[in-house]
C-alpha positions as CSV (number, residue, x, y, z in Angstrom):
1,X,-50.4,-14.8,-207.4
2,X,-51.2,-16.2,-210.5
3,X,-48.4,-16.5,-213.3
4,X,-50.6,-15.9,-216.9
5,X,-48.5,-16.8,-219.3
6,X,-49.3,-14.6,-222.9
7,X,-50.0,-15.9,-226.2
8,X,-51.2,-13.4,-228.7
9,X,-52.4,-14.0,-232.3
10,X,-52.5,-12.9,-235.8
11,X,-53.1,-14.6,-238.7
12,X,-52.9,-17.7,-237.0
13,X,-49.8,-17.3,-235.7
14,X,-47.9,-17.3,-232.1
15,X,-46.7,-13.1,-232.0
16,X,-45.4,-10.6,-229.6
17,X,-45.9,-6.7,-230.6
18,X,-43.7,-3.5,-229.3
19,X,-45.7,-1.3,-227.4
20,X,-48.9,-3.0,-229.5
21,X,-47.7,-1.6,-232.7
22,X,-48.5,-4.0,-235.3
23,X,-45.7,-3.0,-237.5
24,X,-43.2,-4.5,-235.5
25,X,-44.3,-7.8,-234.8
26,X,-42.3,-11.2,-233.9
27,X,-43.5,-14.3,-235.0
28,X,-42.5,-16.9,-232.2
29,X,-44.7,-20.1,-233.6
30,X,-46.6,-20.9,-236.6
31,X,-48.7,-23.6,-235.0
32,X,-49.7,-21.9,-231.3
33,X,-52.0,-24.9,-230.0
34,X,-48.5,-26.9,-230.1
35,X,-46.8,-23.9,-228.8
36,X,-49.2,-23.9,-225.6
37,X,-48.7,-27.5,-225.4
38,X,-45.1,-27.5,-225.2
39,X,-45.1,-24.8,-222.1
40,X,-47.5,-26.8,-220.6
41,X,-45.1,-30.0,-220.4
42,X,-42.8,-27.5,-218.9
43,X,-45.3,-26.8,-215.9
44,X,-46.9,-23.6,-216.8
45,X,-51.0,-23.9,-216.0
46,X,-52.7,-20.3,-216.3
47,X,-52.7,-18.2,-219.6
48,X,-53.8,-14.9,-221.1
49,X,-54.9,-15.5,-225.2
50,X,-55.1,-12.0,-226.5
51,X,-56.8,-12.5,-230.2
52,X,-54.8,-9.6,-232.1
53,X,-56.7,-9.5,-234.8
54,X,-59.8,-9.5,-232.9
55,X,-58.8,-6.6,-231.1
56,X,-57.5,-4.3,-234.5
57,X,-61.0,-5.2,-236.2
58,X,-64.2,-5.0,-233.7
59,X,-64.6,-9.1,-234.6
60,X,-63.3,-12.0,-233.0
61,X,-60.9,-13.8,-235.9
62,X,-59.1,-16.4,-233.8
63,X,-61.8,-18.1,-232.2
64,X,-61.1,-21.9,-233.5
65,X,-57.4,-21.7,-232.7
66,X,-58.5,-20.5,-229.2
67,X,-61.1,-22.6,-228.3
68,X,-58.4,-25.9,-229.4
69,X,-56.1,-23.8,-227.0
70,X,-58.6,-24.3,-224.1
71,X,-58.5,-27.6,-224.5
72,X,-54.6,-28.2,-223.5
73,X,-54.7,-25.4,-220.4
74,X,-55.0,-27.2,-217.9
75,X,-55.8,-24.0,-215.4
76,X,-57.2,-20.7,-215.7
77,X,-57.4,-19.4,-219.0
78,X,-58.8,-15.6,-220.0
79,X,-59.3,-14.2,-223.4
80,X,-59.3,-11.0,-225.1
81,X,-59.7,-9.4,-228.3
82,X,-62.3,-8.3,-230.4
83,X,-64.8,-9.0,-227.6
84,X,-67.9,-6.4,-228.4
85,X,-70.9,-8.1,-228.1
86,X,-72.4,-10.2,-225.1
87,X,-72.9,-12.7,-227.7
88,X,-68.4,-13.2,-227.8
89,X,-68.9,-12.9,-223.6
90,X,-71.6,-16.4,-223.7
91,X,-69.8,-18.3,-226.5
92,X,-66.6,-17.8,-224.8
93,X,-67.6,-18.3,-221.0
94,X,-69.8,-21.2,-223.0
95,X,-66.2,-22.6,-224.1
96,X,-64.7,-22.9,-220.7
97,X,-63.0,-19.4,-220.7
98,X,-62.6,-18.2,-217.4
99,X,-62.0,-15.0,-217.8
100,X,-63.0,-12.8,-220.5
101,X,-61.5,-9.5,-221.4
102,X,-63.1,-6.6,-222.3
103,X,-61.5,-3.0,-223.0
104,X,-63.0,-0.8,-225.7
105,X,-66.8,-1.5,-225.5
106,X,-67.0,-1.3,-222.2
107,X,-65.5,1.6,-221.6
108,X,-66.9,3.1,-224.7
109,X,-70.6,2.5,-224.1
110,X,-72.3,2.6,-221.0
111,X,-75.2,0.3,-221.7
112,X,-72.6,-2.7,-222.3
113,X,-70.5,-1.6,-219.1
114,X,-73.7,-2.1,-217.1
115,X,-75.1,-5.0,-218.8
116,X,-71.9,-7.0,-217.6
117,X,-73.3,-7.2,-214.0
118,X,-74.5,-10.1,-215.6
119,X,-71.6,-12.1,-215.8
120,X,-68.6,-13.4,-212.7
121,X,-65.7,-14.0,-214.8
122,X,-65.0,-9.9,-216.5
123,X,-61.8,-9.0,-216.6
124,X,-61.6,-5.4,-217.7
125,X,-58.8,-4.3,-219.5
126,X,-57.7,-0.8,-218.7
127,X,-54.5,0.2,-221.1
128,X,-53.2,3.5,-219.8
129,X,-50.8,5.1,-222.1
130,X,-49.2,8.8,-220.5
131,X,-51.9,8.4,-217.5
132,X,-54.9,7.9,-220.2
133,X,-57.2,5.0,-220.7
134,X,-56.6,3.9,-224.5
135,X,-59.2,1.7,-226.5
136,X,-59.0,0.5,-229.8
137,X,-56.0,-1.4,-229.2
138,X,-54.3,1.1,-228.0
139,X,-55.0,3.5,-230.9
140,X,-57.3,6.2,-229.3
141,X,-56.9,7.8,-225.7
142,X,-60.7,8.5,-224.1
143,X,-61.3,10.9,-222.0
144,X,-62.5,9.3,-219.0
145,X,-61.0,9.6,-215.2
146,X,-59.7,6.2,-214.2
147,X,-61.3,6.8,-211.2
148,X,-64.4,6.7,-212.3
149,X,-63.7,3.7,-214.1
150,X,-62.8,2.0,-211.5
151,X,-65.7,2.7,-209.3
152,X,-68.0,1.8,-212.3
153,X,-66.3,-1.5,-212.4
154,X,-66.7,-1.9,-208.4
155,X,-70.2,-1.3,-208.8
156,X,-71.1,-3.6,-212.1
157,X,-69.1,-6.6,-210.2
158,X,-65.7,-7.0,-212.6
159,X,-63.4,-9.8,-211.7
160,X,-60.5,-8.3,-211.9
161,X,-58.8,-5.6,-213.5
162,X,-55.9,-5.9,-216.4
163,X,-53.8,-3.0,-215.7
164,X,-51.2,-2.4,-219.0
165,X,-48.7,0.1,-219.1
166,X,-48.8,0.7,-222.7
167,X,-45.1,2.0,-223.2
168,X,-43.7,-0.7,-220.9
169,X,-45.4,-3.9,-223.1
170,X,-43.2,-5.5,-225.4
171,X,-39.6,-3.5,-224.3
172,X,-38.3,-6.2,-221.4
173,X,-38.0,-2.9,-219.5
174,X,-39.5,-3.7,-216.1
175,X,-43.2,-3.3,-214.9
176,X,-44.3,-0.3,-213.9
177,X,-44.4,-0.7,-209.9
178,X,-45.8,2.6,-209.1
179,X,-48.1,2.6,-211.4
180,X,-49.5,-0.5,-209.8
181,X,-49.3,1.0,-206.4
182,X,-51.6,3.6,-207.2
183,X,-54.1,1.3,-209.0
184,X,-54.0,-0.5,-205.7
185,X,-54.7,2.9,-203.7
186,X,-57.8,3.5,-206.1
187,X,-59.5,0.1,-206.0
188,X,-60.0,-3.4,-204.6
189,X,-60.7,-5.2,-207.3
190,X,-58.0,-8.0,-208.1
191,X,-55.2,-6.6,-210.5
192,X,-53.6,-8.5,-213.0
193,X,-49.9,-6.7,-214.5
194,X,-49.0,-6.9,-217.5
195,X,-46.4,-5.4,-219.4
196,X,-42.3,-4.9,-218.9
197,X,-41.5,-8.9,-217.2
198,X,-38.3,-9.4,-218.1
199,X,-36.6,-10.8,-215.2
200,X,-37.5,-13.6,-212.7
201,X,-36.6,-10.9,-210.0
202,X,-40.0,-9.2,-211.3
203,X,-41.6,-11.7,-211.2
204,X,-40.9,-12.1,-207.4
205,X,-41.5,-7.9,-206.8
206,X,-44.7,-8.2,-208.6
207,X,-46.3,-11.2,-206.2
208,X,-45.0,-9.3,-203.0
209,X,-46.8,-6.0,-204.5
210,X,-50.0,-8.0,-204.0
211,X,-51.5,-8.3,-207.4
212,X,-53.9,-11.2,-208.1
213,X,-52.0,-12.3,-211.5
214,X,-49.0,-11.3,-213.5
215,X,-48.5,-11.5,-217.3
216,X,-45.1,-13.1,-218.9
217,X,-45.2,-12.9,-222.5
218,X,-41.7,-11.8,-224.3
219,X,-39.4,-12.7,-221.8
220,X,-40.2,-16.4,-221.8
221,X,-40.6,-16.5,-225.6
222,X,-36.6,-14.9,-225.3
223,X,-35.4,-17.3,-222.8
224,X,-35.3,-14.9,-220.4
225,X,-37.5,-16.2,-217.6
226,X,-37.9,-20.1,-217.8
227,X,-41.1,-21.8,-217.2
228,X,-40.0,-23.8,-214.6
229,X,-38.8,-21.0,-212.3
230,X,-41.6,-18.7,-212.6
231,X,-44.0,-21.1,-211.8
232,X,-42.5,-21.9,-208.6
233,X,-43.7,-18.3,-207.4
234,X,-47.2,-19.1,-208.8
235,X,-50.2,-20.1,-206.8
């Protein structure tokens, strides 16, 4: 299992959200390329850059703060926000981005969706919030089985899926386990888990689930999970 560690960005800045609402927002560093730079020199490899503004606008913002980013990862890195056009999926993949998030195009138009057989290194982000998909950073619910999602991203050649439990993201609460039992029942596309780490103890439950990658964003920012131990359940 992979250990992703988050960054997300507005304005510039080094943030975590609540539940992806961006009125209550936590600014954690004012200069993020240092940021990643210091939890590099503590061992961690693999990170997820989620460009917040990006995502709340249609239009990538944070692009020069992410590509500087790429430079001090040493590993895999993935990106997300604001990611609407094929053009943002060659630039980035261009940059040395290895994975490349999409959400709300993709599953909001079905000409993008099956243009992005095209590509190896899609990661599609599905956000379910109350069992439904949400797009437009989590704003809007669509009204799409996730099912079918799934299969369409089985048969267009995704990488992997990024499975977010909306409520959990942001509250240190604990993943949601079943939830990623039954995305395991409906596809075998690699999952990545995001949302609810809190404890280094979920860290261990989420890498003997099976997922391909799991997400640590607030809790290491808190101090609650240290770099150096949750990389020692990395691959």
């Amino acid at each position: 299992m992979k250990t992703l560690f988050a960054m997300d960005l507005i304005d510039g800045e080094c943030v975590r959200l609540v539940k992806g609402d961006f009125s209550k927002v936590t600014v954690y560093s004012k200069n993020p390329v240092d940021k990643i730079e210091e939890l590099v020199q503590r061992g961690a490899r693999d990170f997820h850059i989620i460009d917040l503004d990006g995502a709340r606008t249609g239009n990538r913002v944070n692009t020069e703060i992410i590509l500087k980013i790429r430079e001090k990862v040493p590993g895999y890195m993935e990106v997300g926000g604001g990611i609407r056009r094929e053009e943002d999926i060659r630039d980035y993949t261009s940059a040395g981005i290895n994975g490349i998030i999409v959400g709300t195009q993709a599953l909001e138009d079905a000409l993008f969706f099956a243009n992005l057989a095209t590509y190896n290194n899609i990661v599609l982000g599905l956000d379910v919030l109350d069992g439904k998909p949400m797009v437009r950073g989590w704003k809007s619910a669509i009204n799409r089985d996730v099912q079918e999602i799934l299969n369409e991203a089985k048969q267009v050649g995704i990488m992997a899926i990024l499975c977010t439990n909306v409520a959990k993201d942001g509250m240190l609460a604990g993943p949601d386990y079943d939830g990623m039992k039954k995305m395991m029942q409906l596809t075998d596309i690699p999952l990545i888990a995001s949302g609810g780490v809190t404890h280094i103890d979920n860290v261990k439950k989420l890498r003997d689930l099976g997922v391909w990658a799991s997400i640590l964003g607030k809790a290491v920012y808190e101090g609650l999970i240290k770099v150096e131990e949750a990389i020692q359940y990395a691959d």
